[in-house]
Structure formats: C-alpha cells, structure tokens
C-alpha positions as CSV (number, residue, x, y, z in Angstrom):
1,X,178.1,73.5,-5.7
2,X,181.5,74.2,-5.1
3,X,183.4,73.3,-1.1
4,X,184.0,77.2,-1.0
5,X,180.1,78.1,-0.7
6,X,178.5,78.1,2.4
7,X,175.8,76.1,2.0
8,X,173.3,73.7,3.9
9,X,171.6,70.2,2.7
10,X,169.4,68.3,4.1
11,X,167.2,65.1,3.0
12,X,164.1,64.1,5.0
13,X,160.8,62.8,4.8
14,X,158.3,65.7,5.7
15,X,155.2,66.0,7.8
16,X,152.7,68.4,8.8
17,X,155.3,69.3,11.8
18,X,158.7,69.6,10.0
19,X,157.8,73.8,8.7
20,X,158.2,74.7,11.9
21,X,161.5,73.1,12.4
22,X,162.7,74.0,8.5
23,X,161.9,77.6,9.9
24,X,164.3,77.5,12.5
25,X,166.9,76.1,10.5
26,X,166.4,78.9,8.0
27,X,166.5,81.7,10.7
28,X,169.8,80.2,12.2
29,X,171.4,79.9,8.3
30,X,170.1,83.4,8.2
31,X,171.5,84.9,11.0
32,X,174.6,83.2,10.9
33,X,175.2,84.7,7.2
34,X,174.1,88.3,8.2
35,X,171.2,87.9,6.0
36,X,168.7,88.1,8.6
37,X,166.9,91.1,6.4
38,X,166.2,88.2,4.4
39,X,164.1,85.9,6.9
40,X,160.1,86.8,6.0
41,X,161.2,86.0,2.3
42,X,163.2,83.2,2.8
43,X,161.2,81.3,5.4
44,X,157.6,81.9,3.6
45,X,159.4,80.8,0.4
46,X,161.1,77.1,1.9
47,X,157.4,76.8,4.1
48,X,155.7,77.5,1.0
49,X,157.6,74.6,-0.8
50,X,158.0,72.2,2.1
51,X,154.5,72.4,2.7
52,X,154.1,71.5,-1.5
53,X,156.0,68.3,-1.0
54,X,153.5,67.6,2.6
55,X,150.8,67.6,0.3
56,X,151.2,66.9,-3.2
57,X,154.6,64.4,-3.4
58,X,153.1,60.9,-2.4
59,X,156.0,59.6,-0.4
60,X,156.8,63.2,1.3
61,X,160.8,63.2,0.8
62,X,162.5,65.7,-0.1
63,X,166.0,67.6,-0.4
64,X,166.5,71.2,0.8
65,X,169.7,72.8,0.0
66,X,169.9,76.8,1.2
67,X,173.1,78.3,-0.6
68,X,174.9,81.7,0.3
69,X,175.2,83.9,-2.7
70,X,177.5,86.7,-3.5
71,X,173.8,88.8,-3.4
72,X,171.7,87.1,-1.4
73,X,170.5,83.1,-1.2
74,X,169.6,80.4,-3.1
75,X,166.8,77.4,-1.5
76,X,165.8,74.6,-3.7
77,X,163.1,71.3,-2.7
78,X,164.0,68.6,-4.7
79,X,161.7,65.8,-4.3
80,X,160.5,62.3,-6.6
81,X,157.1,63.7,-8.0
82,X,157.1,64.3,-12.1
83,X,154.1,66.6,-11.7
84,X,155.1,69.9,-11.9
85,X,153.4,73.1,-10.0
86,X,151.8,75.8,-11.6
87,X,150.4,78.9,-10.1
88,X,146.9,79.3,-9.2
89,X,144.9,81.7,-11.7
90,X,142.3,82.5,-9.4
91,X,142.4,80.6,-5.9
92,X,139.2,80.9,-3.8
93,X,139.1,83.2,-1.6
94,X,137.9,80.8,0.9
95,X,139.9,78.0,0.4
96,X,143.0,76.7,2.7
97,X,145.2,76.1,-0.7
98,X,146.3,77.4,-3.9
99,X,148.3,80.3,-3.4
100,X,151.6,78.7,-2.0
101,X,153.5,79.5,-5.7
102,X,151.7,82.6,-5.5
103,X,153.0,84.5,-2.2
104,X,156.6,83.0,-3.3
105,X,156.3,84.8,-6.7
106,X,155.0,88.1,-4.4
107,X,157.9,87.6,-2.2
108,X,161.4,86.5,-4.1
109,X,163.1,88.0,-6.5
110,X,163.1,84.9,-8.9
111,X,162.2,81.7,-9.3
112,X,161.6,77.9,-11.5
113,X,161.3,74.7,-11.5
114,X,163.4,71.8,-13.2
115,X,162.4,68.8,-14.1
116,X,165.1,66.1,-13.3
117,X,166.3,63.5,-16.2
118,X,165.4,60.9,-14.0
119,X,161.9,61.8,-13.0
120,X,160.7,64.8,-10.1
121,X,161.7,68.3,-10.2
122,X,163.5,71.0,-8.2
123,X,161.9,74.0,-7.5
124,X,164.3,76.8,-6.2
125,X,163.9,80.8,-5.5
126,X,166.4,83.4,-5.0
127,X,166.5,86.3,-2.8
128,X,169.3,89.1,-3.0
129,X,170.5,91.4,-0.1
130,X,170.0,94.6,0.1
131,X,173.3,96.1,0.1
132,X,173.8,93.8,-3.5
133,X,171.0,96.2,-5.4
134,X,170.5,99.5,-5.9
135,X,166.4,101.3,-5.5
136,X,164.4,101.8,-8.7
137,X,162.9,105.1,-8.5
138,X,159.5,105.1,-6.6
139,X,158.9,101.8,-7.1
140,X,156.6,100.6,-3.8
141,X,154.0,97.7,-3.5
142,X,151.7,97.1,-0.7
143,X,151.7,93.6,1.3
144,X,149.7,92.6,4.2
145,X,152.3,94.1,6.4
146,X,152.1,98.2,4.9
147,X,154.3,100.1,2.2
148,X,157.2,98.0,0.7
149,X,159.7,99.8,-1.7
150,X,160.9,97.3,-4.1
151,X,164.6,97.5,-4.8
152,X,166.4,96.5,-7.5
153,X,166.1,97.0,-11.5
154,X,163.3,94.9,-12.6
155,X,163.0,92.1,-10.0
156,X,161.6,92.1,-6.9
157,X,163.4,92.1,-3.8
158,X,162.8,90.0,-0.8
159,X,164.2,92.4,2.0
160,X,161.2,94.2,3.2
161,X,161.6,98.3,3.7
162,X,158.7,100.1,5.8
C-alpha cells in the first residue's frame, strides 16, 4: 500500500468486546473520508470478520487494515488460522451462527479470501461510493431495513437507497 493512501492498520488480539470498539473506529475512518453512506456496509462487514477471528482463530489476533479507494474502501482481517471460511448453505434458522460470510456477501460489493504463503488467510471486502457508480435500471432488493436499489453494473453496492 502505497504512503499516498489514506489508510488505517491495526494489530490486536480480539475479544467478545473489541466489535464494539472496531465499530467506532470504522465510523470515525468513515466520516472522516466523507464515506459515511458507507457505514451499515462497512461496519456489518469488519464485525462480521472480527467476530470470525473471536470464534474460530485459536489465539484471537488479528490485523485490520481499512484503505480509502478512489471508489469506495477496502477492509481486510488477516489473522494466523490456515482454515479457510466458507459460506453457510443453509444455516438454522435458530441458530446464533453461520451466516456471518453470508450478510457480508448481501451487503458488499465484492469480496475473498487469500491464503498467506506462510500459513492463515486474509479475508477482505470492498465497498464503492455512490457517486463512483452509475444505477442499473430497476434493479432493487429487499433487506431487513425496506426497498434497496442496487447501484452499479453487476455488483452490488453497499450504500443503501430507501
């Protein structure tokens, strides 16, 4: 990552607490980017990680870098586990876990994982602004929170439009 990018990094070891407090750091990145059309995505999306790490990487540490894009933002969890996610085929309705990787893949406009060379994986997601893409045509989904019209031409956007 080039000097030039605004960007923020941060290596910790998580507990059940530290959301709440990667939440506020994300809101503040946020706001002080003019981005803040981007906060539902982008928070759910670093919770939905950090909380990953809280319960599946034994040790709990972790690396969060957030990155200001020409179009939006970048946020990737590295941490020292080799297993690798996978999203949920059918989580129970009833049950407290599973759909983590799938409300980030309803809510960003892209994202992976990568293995490292020397063992754990980063997982990262994008989100793009809305002034970066233009509407498809009558393109709307519906969320938990009413009508959302999905801009941009064949991803999904993260900036939510009621």
């Amino acid at each position: 990552m080039n000097n030039h990018t605004p960007h923020y990094r941060m290596s910790l070891t998580v507990g059940e607490h530290s959301v709440r407090h990667i939440r506020r750091i994300v809101r503040s990145l946020l706001h002080e980017w003019e981005l803040t059309e981007l906060t539902f995505a982008v928070e759910l999306g670093a919770s939905e990680l950090v909380t990953n790490v809280v319960r599946h990487v034994p040790d709990r540490r972790c690396t969060l870098v957030m990155a200001r894009r020409t179009a939006g933002v970048r946020v990737e969890v590295a941490d020292g586990s080799a297993r690798l996610p996978r999203l949920a085929a059918d989580a129970d309705r009833e049950s407290e876990g599973g759909r983590g990787l799938s409300l980030l893949d309803a809510v960003v406009d892209k994202w992976g994982v990568a293995p490292s060379p020397g063992g754990g994986k980063t997982i990262w997601f994008e989100c793009g602004a809305a002034a970066a893409v233009s509407p498809r045509s009558g393109a709307t989904r519906i969320t938990a929170q009413g009508p959302v019209t999905a801009v941009g031409a064949g991803t999904r956007s993260c900036v939510r439009h009621i």
